[in-house]
VOFI-120405 format. One line per field, with one value per residue: residue number from 1; residue in three letters; chain; x, y, z of N, C-alpha, C in turn. Coordinates in Angstrom, 1 decimal, always signed. Each point is the difference from the previous one (the first is absolute). Layout:
k <- c(NUM,...)
r <- c(ala,...)
c <- c(A,...)
n_xx <- c(X,...)
n_yy <- c(Y,...)
n_zz <- c(Z,...)
ca_xx <- c(X,...)
ca_yy <- c(Y,...)
ca_zz <- c(Z,...)
c_xx <- c(X,...)
c_yy <- c(Y,...)
c_zz <- c(Z,...)
//
This chain:
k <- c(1,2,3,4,5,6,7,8,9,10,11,12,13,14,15,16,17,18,19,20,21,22,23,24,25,26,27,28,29,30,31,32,33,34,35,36,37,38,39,40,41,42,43,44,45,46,47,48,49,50,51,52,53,54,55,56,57,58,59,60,61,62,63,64,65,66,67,68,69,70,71,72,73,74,75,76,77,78,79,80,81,82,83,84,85,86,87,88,89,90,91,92,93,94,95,96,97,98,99,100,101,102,103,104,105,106,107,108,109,110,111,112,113,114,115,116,117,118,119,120,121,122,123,124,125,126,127,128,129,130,131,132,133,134,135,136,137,138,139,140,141,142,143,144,145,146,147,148,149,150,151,152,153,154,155,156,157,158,159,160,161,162,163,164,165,166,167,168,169,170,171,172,173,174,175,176,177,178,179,180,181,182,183,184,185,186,187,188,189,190,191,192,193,194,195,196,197,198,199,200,201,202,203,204,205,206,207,208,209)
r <- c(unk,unk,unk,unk,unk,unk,unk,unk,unk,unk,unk,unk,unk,unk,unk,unk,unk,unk,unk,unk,unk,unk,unk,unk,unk,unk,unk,unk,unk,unk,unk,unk,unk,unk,unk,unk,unk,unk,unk,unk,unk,unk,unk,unk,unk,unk,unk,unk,unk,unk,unk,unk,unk,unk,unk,unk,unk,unk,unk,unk,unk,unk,unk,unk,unk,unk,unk,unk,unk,unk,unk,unk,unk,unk,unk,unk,unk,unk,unk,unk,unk,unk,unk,unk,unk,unk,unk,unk,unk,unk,unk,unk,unk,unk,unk,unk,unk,unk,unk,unk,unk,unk,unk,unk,unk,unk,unk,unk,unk,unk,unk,unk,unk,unk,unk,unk,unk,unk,unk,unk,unk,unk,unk,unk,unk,unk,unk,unk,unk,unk,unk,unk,unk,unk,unk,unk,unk,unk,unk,unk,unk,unk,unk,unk,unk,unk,unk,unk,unk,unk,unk,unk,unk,unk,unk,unk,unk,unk,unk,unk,unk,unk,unk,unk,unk,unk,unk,unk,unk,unk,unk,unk,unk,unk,unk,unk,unk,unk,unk,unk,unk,unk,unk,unk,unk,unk,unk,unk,unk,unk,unk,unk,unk,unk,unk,unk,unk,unk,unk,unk,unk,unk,unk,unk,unk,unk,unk,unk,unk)
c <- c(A,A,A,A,A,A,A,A,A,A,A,A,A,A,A,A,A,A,A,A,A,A,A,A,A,A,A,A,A,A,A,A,A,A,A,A,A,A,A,A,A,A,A,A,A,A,A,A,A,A,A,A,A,A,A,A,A,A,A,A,A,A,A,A,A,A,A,A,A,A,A,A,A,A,A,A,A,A,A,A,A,A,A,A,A,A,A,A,A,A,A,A,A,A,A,A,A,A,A,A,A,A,A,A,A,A,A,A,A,A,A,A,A,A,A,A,A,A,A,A,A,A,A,A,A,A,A,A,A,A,A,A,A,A,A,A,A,A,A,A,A,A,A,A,A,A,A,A,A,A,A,A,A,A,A,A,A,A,A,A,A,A,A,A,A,A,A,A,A,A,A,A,A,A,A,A,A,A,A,A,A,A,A,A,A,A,A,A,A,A,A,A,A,A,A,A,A,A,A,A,A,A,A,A,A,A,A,A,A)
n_xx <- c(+7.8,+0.8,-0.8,+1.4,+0.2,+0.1,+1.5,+0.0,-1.3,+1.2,+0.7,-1.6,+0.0,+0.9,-0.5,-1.4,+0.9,+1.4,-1.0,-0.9,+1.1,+0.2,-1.2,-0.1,+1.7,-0.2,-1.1,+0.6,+1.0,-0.6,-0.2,-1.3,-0.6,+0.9,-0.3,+1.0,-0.7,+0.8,-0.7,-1.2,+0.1,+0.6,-1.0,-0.7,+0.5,-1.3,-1.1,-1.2,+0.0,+1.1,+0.2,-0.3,+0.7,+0.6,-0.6,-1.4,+0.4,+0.2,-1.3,+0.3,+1.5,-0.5,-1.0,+1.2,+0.8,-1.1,+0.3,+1.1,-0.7,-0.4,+0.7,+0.8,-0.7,-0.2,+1.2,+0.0,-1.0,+0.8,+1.1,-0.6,+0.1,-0.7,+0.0,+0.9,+0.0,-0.3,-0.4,+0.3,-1.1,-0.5,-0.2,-0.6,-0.5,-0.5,+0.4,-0.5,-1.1,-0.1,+0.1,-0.3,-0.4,+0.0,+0.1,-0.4,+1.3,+0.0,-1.1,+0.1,+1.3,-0.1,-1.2,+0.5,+1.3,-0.2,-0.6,+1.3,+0.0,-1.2,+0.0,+1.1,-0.5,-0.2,+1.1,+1.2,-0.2,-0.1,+1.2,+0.0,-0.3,+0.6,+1.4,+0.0,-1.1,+0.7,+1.1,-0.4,-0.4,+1.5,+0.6,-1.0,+0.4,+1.4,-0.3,-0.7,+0.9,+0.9,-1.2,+0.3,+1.1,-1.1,+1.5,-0.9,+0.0,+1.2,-0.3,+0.2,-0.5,-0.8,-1.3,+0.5,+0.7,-0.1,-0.8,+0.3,-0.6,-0.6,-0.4,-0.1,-0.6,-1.2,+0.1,-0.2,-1.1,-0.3,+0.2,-0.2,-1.4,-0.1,+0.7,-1.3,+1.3,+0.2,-0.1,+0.0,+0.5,+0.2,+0.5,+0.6,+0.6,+0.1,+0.3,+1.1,+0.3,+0.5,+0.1,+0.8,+0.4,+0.2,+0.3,-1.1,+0.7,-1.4,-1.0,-0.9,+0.5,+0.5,-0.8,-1.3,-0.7)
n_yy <- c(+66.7,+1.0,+0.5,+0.0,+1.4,+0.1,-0.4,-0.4,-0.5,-0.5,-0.1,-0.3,-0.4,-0.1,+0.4,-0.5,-0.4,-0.1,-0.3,-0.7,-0.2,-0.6,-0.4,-0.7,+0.0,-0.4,-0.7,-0.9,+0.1,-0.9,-0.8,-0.5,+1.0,+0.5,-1.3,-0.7,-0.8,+0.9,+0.5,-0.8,+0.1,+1.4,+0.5,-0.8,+1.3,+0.3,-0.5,+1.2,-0.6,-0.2,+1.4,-0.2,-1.4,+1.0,+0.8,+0.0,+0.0,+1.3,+0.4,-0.9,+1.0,+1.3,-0.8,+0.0,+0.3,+0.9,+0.3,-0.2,+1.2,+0.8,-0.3,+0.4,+1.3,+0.6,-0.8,+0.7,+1.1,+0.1,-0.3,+1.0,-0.6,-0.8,-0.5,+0.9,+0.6,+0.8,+0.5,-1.3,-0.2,+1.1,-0.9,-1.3,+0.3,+0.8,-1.0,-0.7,+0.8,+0.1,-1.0,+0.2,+1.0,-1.2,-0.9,+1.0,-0.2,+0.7,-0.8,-0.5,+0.1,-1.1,-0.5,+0.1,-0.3,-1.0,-0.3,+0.8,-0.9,-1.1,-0.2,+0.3,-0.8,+1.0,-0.3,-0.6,+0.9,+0.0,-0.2,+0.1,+1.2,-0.4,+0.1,+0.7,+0.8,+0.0,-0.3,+0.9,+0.6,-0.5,+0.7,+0.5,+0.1,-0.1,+0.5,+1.0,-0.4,+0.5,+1.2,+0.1,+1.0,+0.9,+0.2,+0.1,-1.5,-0.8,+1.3,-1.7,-0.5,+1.4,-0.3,-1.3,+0.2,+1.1,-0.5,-1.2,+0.3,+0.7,-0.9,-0.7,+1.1,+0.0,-1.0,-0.2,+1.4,-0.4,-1.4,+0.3,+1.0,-1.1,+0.4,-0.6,-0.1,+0.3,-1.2,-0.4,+1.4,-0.2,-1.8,+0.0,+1.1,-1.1,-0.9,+1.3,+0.5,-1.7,-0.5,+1.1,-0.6,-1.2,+0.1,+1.0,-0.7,+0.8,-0.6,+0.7,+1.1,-0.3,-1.1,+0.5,-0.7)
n_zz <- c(+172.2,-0.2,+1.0,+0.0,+0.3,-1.5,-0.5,-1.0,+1.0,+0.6,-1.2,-0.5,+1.7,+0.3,-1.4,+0.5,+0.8,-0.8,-1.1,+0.6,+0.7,-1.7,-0.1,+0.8,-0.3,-1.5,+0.1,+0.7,-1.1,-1.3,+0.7,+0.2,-0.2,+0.5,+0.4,-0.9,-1.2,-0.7,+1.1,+0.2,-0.9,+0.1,+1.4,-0.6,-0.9,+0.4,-1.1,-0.3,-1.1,+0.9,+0.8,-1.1,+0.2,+1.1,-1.0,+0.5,+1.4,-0.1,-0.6,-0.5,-0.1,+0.3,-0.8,-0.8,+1.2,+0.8,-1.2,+0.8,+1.0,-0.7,-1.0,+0.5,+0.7,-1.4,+0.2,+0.8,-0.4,-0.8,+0.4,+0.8,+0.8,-0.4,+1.1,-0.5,+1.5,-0.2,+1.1,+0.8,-0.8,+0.2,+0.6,+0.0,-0.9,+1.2,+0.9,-0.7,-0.2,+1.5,+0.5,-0.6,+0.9,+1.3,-0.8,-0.6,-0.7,+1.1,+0.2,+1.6,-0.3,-1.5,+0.5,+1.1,-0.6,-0.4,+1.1,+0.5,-1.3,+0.1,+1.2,+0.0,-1.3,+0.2,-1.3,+1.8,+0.6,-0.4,-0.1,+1.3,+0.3,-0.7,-0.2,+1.2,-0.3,-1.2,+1.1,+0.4,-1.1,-0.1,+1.1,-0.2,-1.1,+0.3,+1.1,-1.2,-0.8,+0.8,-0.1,-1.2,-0.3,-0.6,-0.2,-1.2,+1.1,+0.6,+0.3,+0.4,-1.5,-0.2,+0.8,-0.5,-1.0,+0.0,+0.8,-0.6,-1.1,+0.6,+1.0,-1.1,-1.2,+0.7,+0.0,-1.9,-0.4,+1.0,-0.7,-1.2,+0.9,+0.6,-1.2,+0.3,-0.3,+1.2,+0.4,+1.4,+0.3,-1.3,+0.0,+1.8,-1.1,-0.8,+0.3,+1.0,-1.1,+0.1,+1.0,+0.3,-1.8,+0.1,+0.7,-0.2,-0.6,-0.6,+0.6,-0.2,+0.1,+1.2,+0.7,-0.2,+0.8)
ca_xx <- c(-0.3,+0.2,-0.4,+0.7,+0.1,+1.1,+0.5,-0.6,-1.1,+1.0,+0.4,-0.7,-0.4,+1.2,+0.3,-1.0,+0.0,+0.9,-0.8,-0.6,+1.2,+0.7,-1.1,-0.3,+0.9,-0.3,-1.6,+0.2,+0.7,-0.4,-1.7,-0.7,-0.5,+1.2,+1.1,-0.1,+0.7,+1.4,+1.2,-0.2,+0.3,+0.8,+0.9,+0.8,+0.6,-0.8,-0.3,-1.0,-0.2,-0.1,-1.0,-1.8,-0.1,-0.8,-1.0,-0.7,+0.0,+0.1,-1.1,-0.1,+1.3,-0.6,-1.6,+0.1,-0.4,-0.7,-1.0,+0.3,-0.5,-1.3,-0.4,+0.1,-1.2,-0.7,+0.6,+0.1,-1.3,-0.6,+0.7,-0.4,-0.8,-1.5,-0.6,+0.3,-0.8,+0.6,+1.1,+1.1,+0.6,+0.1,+1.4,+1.6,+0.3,+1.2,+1.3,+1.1,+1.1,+1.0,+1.3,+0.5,+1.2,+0.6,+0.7,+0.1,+0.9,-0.4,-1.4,-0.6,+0.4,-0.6,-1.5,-0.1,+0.1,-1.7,-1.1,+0.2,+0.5,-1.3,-0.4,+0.3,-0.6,-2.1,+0.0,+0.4,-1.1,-0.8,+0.0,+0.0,-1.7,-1.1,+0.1,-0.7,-1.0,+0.6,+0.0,-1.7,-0.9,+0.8,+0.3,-1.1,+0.0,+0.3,-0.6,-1.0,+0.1,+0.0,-0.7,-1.6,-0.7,+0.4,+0.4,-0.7,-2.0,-0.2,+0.9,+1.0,+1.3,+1.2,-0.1,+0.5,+0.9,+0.3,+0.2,+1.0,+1.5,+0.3,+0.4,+1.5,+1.3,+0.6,+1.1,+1.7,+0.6,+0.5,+1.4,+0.8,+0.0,+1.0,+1.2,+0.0,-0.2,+0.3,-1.3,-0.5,-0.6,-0.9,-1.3,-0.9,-0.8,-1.0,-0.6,-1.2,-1.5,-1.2,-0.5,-1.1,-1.2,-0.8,-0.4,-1.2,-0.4,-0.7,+0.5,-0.5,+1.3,+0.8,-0.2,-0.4,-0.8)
ca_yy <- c(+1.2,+1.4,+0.8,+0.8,+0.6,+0.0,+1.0,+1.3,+0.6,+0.7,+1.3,+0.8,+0.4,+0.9,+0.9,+0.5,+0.2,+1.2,+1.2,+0.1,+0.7,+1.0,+1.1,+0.4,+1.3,+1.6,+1.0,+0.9,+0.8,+1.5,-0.2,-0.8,+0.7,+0.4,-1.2,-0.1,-1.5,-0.1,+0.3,-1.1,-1.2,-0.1,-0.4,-1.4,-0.1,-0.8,+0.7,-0.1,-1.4,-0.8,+0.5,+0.3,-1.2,-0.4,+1.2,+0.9,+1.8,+0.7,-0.4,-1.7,-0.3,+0.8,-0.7,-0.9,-1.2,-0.2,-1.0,-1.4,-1.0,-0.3,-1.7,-0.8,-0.4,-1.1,-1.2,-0.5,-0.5,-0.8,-1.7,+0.1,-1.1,+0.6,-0.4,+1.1,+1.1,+1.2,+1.0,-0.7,-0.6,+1.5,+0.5,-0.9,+0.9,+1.2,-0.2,-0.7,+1.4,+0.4,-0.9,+0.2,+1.1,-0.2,-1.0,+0.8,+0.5,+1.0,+0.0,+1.1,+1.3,+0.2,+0.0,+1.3,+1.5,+0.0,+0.8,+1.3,+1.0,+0.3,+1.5,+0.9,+0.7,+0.0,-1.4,-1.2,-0.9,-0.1,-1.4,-0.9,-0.3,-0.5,-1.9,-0.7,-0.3,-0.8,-1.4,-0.4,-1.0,-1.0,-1.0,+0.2,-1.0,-1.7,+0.3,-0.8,-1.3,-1.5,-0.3,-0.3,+1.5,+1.0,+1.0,+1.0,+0.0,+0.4,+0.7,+0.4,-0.4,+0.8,+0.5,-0.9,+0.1,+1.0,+0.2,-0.9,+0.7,+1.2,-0.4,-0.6,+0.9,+1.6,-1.2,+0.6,+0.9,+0.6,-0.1,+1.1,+0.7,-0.5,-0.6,-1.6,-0.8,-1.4,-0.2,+0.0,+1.2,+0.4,-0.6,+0.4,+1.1,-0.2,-1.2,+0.3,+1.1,-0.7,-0.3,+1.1,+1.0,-0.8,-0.8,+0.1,-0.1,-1.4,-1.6,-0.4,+0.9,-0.6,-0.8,-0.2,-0.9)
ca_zz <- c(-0.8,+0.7,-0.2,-0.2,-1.6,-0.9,+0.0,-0.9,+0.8,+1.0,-0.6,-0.4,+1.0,+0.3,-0.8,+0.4,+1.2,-0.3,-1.0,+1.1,+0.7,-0.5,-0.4,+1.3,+0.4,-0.9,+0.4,+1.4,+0.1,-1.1,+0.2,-0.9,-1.5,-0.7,-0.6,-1.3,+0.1,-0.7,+1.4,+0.6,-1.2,-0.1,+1.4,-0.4,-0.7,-1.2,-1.2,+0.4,-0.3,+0.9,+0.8,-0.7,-0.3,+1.6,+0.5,-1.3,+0.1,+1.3,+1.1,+0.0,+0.8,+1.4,+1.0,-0.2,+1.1,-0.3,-1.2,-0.2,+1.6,-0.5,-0.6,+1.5,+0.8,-0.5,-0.9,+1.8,+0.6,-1.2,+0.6,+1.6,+0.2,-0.5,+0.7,+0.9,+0.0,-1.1,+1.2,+0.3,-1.5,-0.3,+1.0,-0.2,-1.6,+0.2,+1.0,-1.4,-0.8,+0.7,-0.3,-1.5,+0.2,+1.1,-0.4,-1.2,+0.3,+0.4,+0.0,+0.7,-0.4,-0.8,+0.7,+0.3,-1.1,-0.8,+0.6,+0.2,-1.3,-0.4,+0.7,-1.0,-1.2,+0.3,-0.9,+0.4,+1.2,-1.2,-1.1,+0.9,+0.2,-1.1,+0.5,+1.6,-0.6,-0.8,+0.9,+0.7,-1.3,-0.2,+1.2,+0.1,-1.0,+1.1,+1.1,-0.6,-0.4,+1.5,+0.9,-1.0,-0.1,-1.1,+0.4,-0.3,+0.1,+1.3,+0.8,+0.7,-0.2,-0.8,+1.5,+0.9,-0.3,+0.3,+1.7,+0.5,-0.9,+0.4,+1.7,+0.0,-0.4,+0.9,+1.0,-0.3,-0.1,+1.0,+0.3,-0.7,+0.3,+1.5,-0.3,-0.1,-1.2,+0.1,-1.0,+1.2,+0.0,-0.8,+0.1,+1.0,+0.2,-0.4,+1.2,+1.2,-0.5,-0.4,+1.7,+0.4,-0.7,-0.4,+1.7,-0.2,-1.2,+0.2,-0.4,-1.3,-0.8,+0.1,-0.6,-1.2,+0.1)
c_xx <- c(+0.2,-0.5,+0.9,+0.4,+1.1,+0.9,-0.7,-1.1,+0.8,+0.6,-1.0,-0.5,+1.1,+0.4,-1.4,+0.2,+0.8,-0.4,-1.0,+0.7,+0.3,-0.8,-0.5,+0.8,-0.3,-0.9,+0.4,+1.2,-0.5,-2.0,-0.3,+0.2,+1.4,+0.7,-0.3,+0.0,+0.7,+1.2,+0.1,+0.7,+1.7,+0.9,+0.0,+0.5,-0.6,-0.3,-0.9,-0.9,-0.5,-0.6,-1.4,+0.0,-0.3,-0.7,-0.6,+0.7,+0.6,-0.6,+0.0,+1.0,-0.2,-0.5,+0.6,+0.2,-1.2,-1.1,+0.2,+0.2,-1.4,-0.3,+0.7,-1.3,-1.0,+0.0,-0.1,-1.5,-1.0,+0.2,-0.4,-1.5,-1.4,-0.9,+0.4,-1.0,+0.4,+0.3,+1.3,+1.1,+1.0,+1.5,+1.0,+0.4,+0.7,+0.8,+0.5,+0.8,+0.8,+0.8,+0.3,+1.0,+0.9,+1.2,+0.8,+1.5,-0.1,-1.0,-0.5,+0.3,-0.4,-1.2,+0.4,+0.3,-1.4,-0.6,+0.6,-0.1,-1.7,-0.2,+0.5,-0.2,-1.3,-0.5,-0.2,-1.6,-1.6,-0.3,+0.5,-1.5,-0.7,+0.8,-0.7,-1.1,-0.6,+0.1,-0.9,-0.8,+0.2,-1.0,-1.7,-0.9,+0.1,-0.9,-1.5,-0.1,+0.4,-1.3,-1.6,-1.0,+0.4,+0.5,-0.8,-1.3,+0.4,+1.1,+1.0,+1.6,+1.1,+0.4,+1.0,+1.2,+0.1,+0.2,+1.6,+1.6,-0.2,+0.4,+2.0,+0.7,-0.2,+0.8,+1.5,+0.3,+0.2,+1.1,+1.0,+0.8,+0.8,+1.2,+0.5,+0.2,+0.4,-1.4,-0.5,-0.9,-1.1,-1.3,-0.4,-1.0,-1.1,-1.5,-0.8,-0.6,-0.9,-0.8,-1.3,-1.1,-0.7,-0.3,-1.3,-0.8,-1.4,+0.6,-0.3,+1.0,+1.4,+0.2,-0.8,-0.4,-1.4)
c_yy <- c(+1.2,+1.4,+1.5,+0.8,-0.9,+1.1,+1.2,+0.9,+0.6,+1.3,+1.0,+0.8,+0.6,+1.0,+0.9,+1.0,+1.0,+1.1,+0.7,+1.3,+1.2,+1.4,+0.8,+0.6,+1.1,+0.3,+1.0,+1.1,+1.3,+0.2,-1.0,+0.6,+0.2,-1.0,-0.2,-1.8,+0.0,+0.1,-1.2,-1.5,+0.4,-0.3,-1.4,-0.9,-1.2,+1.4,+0.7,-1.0,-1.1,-0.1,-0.6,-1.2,-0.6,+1.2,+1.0,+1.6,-0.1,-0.6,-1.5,-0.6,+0.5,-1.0,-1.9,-1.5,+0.2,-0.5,-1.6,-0.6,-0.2,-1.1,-0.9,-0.5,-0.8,-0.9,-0.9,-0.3,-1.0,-1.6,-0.1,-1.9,+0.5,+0.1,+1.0,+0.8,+1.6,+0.8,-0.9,-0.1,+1.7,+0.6,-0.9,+0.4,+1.3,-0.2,-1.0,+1.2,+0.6,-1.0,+0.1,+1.1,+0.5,-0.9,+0.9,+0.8,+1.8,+0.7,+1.2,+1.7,+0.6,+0.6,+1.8,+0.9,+0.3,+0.7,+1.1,+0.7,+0.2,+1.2,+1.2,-0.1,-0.3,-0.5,-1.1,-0.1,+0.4,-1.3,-1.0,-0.4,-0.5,-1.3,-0.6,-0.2,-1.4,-1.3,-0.2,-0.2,-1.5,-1.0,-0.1,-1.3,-1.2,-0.1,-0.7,-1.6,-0.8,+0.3,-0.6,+1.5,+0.7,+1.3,+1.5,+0.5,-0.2,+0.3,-0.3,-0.4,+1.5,+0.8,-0.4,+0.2,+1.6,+0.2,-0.6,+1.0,+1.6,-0.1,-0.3,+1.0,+1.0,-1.2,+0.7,+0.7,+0.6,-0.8,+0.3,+1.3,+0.1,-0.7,-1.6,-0.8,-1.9,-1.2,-0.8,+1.0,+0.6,-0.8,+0.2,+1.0,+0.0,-0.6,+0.9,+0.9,-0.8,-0.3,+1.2,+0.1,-1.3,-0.9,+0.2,-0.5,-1.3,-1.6,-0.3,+0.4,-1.2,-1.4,-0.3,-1.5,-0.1)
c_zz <- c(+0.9,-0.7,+0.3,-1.4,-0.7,-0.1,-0.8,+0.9,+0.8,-0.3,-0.2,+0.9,+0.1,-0.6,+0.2,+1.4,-0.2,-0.3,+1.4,+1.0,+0.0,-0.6,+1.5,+0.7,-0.7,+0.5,+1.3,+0.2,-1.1,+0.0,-1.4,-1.2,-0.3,-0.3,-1.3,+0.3,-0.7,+1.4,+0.7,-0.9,+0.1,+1.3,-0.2,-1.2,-1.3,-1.0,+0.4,-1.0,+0.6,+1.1,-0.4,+0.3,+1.3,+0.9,-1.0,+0.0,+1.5,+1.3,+0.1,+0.8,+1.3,+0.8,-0.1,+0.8,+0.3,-0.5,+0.0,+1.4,-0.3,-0.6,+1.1,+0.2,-0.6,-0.5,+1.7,+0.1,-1.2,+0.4,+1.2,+0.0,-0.4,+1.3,+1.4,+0.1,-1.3,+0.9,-0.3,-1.7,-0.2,+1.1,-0.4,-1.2,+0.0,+0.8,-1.4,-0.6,+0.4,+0.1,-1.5,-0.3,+0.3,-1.0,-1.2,+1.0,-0.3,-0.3,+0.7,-0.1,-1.1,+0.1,+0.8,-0.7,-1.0,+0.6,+0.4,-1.5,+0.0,+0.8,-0.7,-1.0,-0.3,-2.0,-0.2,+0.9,-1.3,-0.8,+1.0,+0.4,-1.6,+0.7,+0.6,-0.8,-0.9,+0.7,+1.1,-0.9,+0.0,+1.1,+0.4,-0.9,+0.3,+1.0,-0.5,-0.4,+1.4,+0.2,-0.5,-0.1,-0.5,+0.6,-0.4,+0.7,+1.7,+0.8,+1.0,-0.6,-0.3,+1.9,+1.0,-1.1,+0.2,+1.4,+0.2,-0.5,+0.4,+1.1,-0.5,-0.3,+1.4,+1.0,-0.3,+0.4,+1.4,+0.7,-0.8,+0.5,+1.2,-0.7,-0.1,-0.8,+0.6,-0.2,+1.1,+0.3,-1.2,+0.0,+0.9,+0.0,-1.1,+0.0,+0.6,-1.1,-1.0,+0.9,-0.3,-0.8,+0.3,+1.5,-0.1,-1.3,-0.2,-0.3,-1.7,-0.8,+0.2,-0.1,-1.5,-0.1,+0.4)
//
């Protein structure tokens, strides 16, 4: 049994990725607000029709790898062993998404242009921060069920997922910021700004036994 896409899943990602591209040169040459998705549907010579059929909007093509390192992560820490610690279960889940990226034919470049367009549209880093938000809910949830707790009643599941995923994105973003796209360098620099937030981290937080 292989768990490789079908053609048809193959094409849909690649028409995703195009539309993806190709919205991310317009944002950056006419800005966010001034692109049309009639300009993006047409740099690839689809309908905007069609456009609708692999993105709600603007903002869904913008955030859109993104949104889908995100079910990365949570599709990684959801299959993670039950009997893992939730620090350990919470990292091997973000180095999966990153290999996820890493394998995504021109991934990493993809990933940086994203984060240079969010800084510049104070729209984009808006409806990014509801994401983030949004998948710490997620991942907090899981966190709850490996551990036999209510994410609403004790604190460390939304604690321990916020520490882990803000340590990782300021990881990116300053290897972003240092032109890193190779993927040695990004995970290393990730790693070390998980090391730091969390080397002090109680036992009870990290283990959880």
């Amino acid at each position: 049994m292989t768990t490789e896409p079908g053609l048809r899943e193959r094409k849909k990602r690649r028409t995703r990725a195009a539309l993806t591209d190709a919205a991310l040169e317009l944002f950056s040459a006419k800005g966010y607000d001034a692109t049309k998705v009639e300009e993006i549907a047409a740099a690839v010579e689809i309908s905007p029709r069609t456009f609708f059929r692999y993105f709600d909007g603007k903002e869904d093509v913008a955030l859109g790898q993104l949104s889908a390192m995100d079910e990365d992560a949570i599709t990684a820490l959801a299959t993670r062993p039950a009997d893992e610690a939730p620090l350990t279960a919470l990292r091997a889940a973000h180095g999966a998404m990153l290999d996820r990226l890493y394998e995504e034919e021109g991934g990493p470049e993809r990933f940086s242009a994203t984060h240079g367009l969010i800084a510049r549209s104070p729209t984009l880093l808006a409806a990014s921060l509801r994401r983030d938000a949004a998948t710490e809910d997620r991942l907090a949830v899981i966190i709850g069920e490996r551990q036999g707790a209510d994410p609403e009643q004790d604190l460390r599941c939304r604690l321990l997922v916020r520490l882990v995923l803000t340590s990782a994105r300021l990881g990116v973003q300053t290897a972003c910021r240092r032109g890193a796209c190779d993927p040695a360098q990004l995970r290393a620099t990730v790693d070390q700004a998980l090391r730091l937030a969390t080397a002090t981290l109680p036992t009870e937080w990290s283990a959880w036994h």
